[in-house]
C-alpha positions in Angstrom: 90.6 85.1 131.9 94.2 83.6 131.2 92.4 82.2 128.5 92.9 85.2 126.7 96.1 86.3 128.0 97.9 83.2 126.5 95.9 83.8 123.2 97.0 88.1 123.3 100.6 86.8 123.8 101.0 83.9 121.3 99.4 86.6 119.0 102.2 88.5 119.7 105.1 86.1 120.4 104.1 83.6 117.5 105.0 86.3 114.6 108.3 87.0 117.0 109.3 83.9 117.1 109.0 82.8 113.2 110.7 86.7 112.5 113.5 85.8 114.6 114.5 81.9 113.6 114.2 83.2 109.5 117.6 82.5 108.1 117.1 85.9 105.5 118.7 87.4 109.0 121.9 86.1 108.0 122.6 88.4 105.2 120.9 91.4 107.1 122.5 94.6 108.6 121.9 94.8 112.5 119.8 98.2 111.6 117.7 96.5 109.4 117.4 93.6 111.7 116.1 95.8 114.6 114.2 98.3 112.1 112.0 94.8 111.0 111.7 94.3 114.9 109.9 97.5 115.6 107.6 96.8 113.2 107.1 93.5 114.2 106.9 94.9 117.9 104.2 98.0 116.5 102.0 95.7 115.3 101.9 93.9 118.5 101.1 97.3 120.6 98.1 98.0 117.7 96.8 94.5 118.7 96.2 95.8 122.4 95.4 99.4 122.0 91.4 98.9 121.0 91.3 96.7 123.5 92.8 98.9 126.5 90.9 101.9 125.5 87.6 99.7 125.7 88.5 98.2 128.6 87.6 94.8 127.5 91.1 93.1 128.7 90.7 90.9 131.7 91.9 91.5 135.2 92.7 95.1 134.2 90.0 97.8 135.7 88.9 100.7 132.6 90.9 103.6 134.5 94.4 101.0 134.3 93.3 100.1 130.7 93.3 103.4 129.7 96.5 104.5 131.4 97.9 101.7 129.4 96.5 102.6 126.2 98.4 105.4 126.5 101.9 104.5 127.7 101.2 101.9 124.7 100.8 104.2 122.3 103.7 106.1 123.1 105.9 102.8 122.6 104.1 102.5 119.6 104.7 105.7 118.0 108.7 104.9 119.5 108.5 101.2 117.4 107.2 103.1 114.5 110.1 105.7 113.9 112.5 102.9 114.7 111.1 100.8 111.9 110.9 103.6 109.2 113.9 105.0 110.2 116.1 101.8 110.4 114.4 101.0 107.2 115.7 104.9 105.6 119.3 104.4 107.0 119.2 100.8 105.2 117.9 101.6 102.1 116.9 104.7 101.1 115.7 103.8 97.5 113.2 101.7 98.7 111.7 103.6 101.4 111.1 106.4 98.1 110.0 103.9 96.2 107.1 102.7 98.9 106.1 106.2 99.9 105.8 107.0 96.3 103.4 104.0 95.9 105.7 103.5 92.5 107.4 100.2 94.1 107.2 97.0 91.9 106.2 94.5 94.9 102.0 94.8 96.1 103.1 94.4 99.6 104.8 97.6 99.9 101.8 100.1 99.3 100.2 98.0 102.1 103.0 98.8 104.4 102.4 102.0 103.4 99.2 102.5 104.0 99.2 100.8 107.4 101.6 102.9 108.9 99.4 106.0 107.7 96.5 104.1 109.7 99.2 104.0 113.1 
């Protein structure tokens, strides 16, 4: 049972962790900073949801995991206007560019297209 726990929260710490020692923070904007957080922090509330819904976490009964899913999922939808909105405010451009699908890096349709899936 903590077996899991440790791996859920090294899943979500881990990416955290590395996200917060990069030194591409240095030349950042504080808005942009926190706007790459929430999506950082989204991804990390996705990782739980199927579980919570299914009840398949341990120690937590199916009635808790489901008042969970949804509290989650409201701090999820919260992390994800954060991220696209910190990303607008900081660069406007791009964000058209990636909801256009006409940006010239492969990893921004992907962005895209997972936030669609939130």
């Amino acid at each position: 049972m903590v077996l899991v726990w440790v791996i859920l929260a090294a899943a979500v710490c881990v990416p955290i962790a590395a996200a917060a020692g990069s030194p591409l923070l240095a030349w950042r904007d504080p808005v942009y900073i926190l706007a790459g957080f929430a999506g950082i922090i989204a991804l990390g509330f996705m990782l739980f949801q199927p579980m919570l819904i299914g009840g398949y976490l341990p120690g937590l009964s199916a009635r808790i995991g489901r008042r969970a899913h949804h509290w989650v999922g409201g701090a999820l939808v919260v992390a994800v206007v954060i991220h696209i909105g910190g990303l607008w405010i900081t660069s406007p451009p791009d964000m058209v560019d990636a909801l256009l699908f006409s940006s010239p890096t492969p990893f921004s349709p992907w962005g895209v297209i997972a936030e669609e899936i939130k």
